[in-house]
C-alpha positions as CSV (number, residue, x, y, z in Angstrom):
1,X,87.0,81.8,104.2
2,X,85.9,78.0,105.5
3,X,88.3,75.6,106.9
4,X,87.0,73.3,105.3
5,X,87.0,74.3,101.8
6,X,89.6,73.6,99.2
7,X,92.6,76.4,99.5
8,X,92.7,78.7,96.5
9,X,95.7,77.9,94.6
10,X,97.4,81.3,95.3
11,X,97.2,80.5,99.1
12,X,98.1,76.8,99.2
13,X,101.6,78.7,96.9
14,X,101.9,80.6,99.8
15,X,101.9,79.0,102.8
16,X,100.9,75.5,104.5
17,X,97.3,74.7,105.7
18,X,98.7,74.2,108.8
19,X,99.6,77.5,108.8
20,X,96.8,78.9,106.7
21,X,94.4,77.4,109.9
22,X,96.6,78.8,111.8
23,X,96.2,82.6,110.9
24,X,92.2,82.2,110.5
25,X,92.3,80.9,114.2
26,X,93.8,83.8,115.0
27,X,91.5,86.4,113.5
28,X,93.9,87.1,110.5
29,X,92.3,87.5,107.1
30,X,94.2,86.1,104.0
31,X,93.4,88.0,100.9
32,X,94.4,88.3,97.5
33,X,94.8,91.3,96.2
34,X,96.1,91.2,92.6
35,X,99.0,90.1,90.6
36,X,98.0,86.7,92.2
37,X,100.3,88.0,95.6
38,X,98.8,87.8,98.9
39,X,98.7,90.4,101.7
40,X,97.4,89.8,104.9
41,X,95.3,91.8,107.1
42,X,95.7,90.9,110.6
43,X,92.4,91.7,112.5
44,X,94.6,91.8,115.9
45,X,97.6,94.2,115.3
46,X,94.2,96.1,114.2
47,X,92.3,96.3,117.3
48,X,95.9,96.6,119.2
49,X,96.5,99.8,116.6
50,X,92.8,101.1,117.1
51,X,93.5,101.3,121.2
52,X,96.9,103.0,120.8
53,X,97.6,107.1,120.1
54,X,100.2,108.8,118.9
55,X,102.1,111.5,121.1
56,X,100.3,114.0,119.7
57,X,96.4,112.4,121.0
58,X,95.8,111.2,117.5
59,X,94.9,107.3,117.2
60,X,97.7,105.7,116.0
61,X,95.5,104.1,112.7
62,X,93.8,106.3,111.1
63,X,90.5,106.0,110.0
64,X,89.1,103.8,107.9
65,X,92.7,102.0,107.8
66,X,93.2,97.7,108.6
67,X,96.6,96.4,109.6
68,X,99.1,94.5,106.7
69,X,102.2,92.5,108.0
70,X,104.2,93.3,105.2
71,X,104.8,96.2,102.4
72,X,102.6,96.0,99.7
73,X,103.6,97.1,96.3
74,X,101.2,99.4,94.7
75,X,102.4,99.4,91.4
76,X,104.1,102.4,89.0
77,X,106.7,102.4,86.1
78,X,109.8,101.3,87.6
79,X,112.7,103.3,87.2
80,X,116.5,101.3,86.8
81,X,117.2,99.1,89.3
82,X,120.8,99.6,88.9
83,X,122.4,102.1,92.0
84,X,124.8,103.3,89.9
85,X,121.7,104.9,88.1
86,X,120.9,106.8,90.7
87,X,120.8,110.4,90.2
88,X,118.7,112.3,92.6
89,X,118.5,116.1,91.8
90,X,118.0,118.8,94.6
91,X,117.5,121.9,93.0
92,X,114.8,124.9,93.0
93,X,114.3,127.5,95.5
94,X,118.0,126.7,97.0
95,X,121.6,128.5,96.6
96,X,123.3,125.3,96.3
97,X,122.0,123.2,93.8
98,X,123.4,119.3,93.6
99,X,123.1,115.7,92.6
100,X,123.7,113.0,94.5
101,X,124.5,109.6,93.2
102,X,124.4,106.2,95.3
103,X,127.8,107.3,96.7
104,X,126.9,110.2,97.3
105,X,123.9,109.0,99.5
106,X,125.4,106.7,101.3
107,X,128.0,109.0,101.7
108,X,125.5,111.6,103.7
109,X,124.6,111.1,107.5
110,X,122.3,108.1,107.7
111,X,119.0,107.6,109.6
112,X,117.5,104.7,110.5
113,X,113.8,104.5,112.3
114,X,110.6,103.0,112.1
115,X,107.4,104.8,110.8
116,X,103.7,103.5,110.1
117,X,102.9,104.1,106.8
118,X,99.0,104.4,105.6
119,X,97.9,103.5,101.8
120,X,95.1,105.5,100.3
121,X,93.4,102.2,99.4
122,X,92.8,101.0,103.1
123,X,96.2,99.1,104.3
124,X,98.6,100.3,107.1
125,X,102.2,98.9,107.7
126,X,102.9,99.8,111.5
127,X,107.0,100.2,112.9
128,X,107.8,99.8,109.2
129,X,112.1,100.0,109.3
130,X,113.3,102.3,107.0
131,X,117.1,103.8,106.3
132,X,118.0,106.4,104.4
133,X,119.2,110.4,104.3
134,X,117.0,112.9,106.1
135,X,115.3,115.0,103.2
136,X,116.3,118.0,105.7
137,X,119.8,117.4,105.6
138,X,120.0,117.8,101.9
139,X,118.0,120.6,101.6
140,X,120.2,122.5,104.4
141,X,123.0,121.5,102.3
142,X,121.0,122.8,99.5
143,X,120.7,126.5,101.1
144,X,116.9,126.6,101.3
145,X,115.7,130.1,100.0
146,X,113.2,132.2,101.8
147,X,111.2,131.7,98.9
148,X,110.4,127.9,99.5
149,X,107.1,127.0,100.3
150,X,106.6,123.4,98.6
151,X,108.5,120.5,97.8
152,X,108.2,118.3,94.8
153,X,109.4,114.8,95.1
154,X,109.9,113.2,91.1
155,X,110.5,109.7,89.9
156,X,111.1,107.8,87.1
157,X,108.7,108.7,84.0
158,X,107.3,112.1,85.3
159,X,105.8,110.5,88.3
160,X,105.8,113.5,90.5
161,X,103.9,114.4,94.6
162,X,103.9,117.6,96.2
163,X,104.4,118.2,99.7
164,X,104.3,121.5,101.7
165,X,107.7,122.1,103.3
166,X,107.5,121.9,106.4
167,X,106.2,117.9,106.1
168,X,109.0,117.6,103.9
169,X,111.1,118.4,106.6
170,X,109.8,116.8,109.7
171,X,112.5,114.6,110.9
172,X,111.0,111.2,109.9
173,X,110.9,112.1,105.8
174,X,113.8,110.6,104.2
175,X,115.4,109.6,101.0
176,X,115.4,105.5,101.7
177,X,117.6,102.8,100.3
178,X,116.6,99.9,102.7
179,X,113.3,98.5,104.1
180,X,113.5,95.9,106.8
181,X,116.8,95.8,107.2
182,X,117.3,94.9,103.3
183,X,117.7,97.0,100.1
184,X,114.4,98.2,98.6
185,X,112.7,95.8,96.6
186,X,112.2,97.1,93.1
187,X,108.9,97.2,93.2
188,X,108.6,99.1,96.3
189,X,111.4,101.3,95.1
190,X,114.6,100.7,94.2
191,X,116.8,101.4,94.7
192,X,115.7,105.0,96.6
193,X,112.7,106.1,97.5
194,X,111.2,109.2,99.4
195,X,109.2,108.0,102.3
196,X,106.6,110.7,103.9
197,X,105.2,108.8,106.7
198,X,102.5,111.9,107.9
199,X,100.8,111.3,104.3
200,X,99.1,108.6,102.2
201,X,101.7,106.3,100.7
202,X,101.1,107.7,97.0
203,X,103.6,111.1,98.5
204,X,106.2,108.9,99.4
205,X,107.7,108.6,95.4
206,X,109.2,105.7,94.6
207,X,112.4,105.3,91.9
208,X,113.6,108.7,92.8
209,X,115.0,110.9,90.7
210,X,114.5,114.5,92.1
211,X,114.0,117.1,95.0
212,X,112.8,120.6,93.9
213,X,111.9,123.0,96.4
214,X,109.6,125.4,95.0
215,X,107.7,128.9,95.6
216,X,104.4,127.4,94.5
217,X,102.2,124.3,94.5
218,X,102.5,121.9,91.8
219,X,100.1,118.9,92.5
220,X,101.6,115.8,91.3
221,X,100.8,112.7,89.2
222,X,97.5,111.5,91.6
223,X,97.1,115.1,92.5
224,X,96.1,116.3,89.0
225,X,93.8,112.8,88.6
226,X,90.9,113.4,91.4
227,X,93.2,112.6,94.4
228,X,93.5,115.6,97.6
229,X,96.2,117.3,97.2
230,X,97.2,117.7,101.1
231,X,96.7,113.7,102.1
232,X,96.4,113.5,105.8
233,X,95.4,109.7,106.3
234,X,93.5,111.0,109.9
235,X,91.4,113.7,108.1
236,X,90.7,111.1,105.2
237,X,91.9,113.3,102.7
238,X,91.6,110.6,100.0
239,X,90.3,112.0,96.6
240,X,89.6,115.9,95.8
C-alpha cells in the first residue's frame, strides 16, 4: 500500500496516518480482513519468529504461518455471554463425572502462561497470555478410565474438535476465562474457552460447553468438512 494514496476508510477508523506511516516504515502490513476489522501482520516479529526454535528443535512459526499483533476472531455461533451460563460438562470415559459452573472454575487451581497460537488460515499470535484451569486437573478429578484414548471438546450449537489425549493433557491445554490479562471477548470466546496451543486454532473450542473423554475418535465440526483431523501447524496438517 502507497504512502501516498488516500487511506481506505477502515484504516483511517483505525488508526492515525501518522501512525499508519509509521507501521509501513517499519515493514508492518495493514490488512483488512473481513467484517471491515483490521489485523495486522507484522513482517518483523515474522523474521524474529522464523530465526527462533522451540525447545524441542522445531522453529518456533510453523510453516507457512505470518505474525498478527493481536487475537483475531474467526467467527462461530456464539454461545451466552452471561458466566452464570456456564456449564462445562466432563463426562465419558471417567468414574467421576461433573459440571462445573463459573464458580466452580474459578474455584479450581488457576494457571496462567503464555502460548503461540497458529490459525489454519495463515496467522500466528506469539506469547499470547492466557488464564484458565488445566484441562488435566479436571480430568484427574474426573478419574480418567483406562479406556480413554480421545478427548472431545464441545461448544455452543454442536460445535465440537477432537483431540487425542495425551495433547489434551500437555500442561499448556486449558479451560480459559481471560486473554491478555482481560476476560475473553465474546467473539473469541466467552466467557470459556478450551485453548490447545500444539494444534490449529479451530481445536481450541470456543463458548465451551463440554469435556468428554472417549474410547474412540469422533472428528469434530471442521473434521467431518475436509479439514485433517490431527492438526499439527509444523506438519501443515490443514485439510484432509
Amino acid at each position: 500500500m502507497s504512502a501516498s494514496r488516500p487511506l481506505p476508510p477502515a484504516v483511517s477508523a483505525a488508526m492515525s496516518r501518522r501512525d499508519f506511516l509509521a507501521r509501513a516504515a517499519s515493514g508492518t502490513v495493514v490488512a483488512a480482513m473481513g467484517g471491515g476489522m483490521l489485523w495486522v501482520l507484522n513482517d518483523r516479529l515474522t523474521r524474529e519468529a522464523k530465526a527462533m526454535t522451540l525447545a524441542d528443535g522445531r522453529p518456533r512459526l510453523p510453516p507457512g504461518q505470518r505474525v498478527l499483533e493481536a487475537l483475531r476472531p474467526m467467527g462461530g455461533v456464539p454461545g451466552s455471554p452471561s458466566p452464570a451460563d456456564v456449564q462445562i460438562k466432563v463426562y465419558g470415559e471417567v468414574e467421576r463425572p461433573f459440571e462445573l459452573d463459573w464458580n466452580g472454575l474459578l474455584a479450581e487451581p488457576q494457571t496462567e502462561l503464555e502460548a503461540d497460537v497458529h490459525c489454519v488460515t495463515g496467522w500466528s499470535l506469539l506469547g499470547a497470555a492466557w488464564k484458565g484451569v488445566r484441562v488435566s486437573r479436571l480430568a484427574e478429578k474426573a478419574g480418567l478410565k483406562k479406556t480413554a484414548r480421545h478427548v472431545v471438546f464441545e461448544g455452543a450449537h454442536g460445535y465440537t474438535a477432537n483431540v487425542l489425549l495425551a495433547e489434551a493433557l500437555a500442561p499448556d491445554v486449558l479451560v480459559a476465562h481471560r486473554h491478555a490479562g482481560k476476560p475473553l471477548a465474546r467473539p473469541h470466546g466467552s466467557p470459556v474457552r478450551a485453548v490447545v496451543p500444539g494444534l490449529y486454532f479451530w481445536k481450541s473450542t470456543k463458548w465451551l460447553t463440554g469435556i468428554k473423554f472417549v474410547a474412540r475418535d469422533e472428528p469434530g465440526y471442521w473434521e467431518t468438512r475436509g479439514y485433517n483431523n490431527h492438526a499439527d501447524p509444523w506438519k501443515e496438517e490443514r485439510y484432509a
